[in-house]
N, CA and C of each residue as an Amber inpcrd file, in Angstrom:
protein
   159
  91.9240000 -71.6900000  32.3340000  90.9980000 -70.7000000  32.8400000
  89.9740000 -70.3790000  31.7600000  88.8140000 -70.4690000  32.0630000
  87.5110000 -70.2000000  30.6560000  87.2090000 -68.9330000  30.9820000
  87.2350000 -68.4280000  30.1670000  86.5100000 -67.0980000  29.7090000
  85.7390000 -66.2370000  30.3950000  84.7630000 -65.2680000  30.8640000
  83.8930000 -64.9960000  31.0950000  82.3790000 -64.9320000  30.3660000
  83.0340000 -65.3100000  28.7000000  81.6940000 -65.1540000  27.2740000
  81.0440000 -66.7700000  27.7510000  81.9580000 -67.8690000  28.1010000
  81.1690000 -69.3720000  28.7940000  79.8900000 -68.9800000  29.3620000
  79.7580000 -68.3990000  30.4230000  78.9180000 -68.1430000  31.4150000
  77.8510000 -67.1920000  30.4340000  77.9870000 -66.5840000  30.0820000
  77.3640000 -65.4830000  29.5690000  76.3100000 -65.6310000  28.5420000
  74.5850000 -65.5610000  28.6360000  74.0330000 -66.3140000  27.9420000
  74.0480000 -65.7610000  26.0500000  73.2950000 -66.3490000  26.0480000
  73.5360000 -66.2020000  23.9450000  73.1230000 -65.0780000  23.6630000
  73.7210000 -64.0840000  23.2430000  72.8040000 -62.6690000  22.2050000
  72.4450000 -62.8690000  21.3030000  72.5400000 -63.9180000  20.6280000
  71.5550000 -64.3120000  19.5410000  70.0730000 -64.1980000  19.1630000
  69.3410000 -63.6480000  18.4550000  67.6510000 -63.2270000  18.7590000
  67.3340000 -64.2660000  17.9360000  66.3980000 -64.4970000  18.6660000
  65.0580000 -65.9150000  18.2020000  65.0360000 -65.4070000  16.7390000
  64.8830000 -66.8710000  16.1970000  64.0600000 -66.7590000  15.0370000
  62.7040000 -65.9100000  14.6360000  61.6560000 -66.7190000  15.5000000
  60.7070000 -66.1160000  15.4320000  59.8140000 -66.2590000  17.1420000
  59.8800000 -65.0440000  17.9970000  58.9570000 -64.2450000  18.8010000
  57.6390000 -64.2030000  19.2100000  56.8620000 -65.4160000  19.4560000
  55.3110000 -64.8500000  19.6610000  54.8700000 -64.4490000  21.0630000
  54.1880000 -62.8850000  21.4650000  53.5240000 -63.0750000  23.0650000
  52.4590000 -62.7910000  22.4560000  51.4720000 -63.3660000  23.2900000
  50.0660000 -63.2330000  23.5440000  49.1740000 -63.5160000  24.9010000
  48.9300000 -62.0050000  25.4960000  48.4660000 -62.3980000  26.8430000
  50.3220000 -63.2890000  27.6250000  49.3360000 -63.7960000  27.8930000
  50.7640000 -64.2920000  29.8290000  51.4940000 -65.7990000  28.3850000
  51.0530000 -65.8820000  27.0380000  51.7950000 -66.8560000  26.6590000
  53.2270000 -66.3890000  25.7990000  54.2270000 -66.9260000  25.9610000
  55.3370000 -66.5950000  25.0290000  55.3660000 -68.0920000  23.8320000
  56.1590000 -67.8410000  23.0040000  56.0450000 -68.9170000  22.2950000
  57.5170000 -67.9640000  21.4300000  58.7820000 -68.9920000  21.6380000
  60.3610000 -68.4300000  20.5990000  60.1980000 -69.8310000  20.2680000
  60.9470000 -69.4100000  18.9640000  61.6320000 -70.5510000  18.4890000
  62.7470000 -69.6820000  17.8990000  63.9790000 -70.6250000  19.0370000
  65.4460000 -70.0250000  18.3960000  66.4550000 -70.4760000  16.7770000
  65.8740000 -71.5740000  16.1530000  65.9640000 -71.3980000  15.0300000
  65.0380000 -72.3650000  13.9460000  65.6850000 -72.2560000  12.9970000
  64.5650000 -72.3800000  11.6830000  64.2260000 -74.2330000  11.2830000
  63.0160000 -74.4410000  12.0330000  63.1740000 -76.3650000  12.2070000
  62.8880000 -76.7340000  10.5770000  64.2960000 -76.8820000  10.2000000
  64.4700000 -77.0380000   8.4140000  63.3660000 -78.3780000   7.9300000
  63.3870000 -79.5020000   9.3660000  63.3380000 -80.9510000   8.6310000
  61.1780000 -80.7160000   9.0280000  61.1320000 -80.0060000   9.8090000
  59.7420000 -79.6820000   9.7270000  59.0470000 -79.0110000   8.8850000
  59.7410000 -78.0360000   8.1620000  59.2100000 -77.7160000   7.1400000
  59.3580000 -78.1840000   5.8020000  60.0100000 -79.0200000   5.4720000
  60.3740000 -80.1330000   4.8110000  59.5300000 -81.4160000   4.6230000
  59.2200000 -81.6890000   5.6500000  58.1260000 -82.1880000   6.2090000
  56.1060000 -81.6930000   5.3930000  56.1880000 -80.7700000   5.9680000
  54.8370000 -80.0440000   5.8670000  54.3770000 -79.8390000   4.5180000
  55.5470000 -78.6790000   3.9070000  55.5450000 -78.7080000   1.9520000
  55.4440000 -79.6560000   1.3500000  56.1400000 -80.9140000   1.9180000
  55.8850000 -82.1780000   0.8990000  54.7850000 -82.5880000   0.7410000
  54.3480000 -82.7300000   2.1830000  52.5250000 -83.2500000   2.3710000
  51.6960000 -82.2610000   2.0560000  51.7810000 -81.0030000   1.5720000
  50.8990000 -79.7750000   1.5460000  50.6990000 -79.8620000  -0.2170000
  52.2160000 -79.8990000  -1.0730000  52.4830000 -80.2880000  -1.9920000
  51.8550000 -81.1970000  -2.6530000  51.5960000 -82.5120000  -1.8660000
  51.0350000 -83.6940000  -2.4190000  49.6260000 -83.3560000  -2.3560000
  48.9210000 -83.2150000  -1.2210000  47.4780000 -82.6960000  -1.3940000
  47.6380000 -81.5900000  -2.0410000  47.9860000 -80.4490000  -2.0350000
  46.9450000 -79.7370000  -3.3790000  47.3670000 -80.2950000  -4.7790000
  48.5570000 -81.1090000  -5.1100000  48.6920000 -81.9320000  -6.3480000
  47.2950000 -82.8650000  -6.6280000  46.9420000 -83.6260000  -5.1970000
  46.2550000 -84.2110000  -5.4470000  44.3590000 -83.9140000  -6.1280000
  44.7860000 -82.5880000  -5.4070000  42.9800000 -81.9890000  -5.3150000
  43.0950000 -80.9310000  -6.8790000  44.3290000 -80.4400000  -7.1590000
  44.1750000 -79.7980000  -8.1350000  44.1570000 -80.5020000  -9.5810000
  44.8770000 -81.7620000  -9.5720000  44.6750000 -82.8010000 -10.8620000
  43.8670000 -83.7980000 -10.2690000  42.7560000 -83.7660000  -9.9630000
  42.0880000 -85.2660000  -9.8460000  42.4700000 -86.2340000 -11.2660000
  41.8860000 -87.3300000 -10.6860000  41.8510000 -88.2000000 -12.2830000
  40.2130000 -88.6230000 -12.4370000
């Protein structure tokens, strides 16, 4: 016999919340490999622009 908490959706609160006007925009958690992603390449250009050769 399962539970009644199965059925029952997540109380967990979003990461991060955006409304604006009729748009919502959650993201329920923290996309690690995207920001991982972004810093490296953000990293490399201003490395690149701040030491030219």
């Amino acid at each position: 016999m399962s539970s009644s908490s199965d059925n029952a959706p997540s109380t967990r609160r979003p990461f991060l919340e955006i409304r604006c006007g009729g748009v919502r925009l959650v993201v329920q958690h923290i996309p690690y490999k995207l920001i991982t992603v972004v810093t490296t390449v953000a990293g490399a250009v201003t490395g690149s622009l701040w030491f030219p050769r």
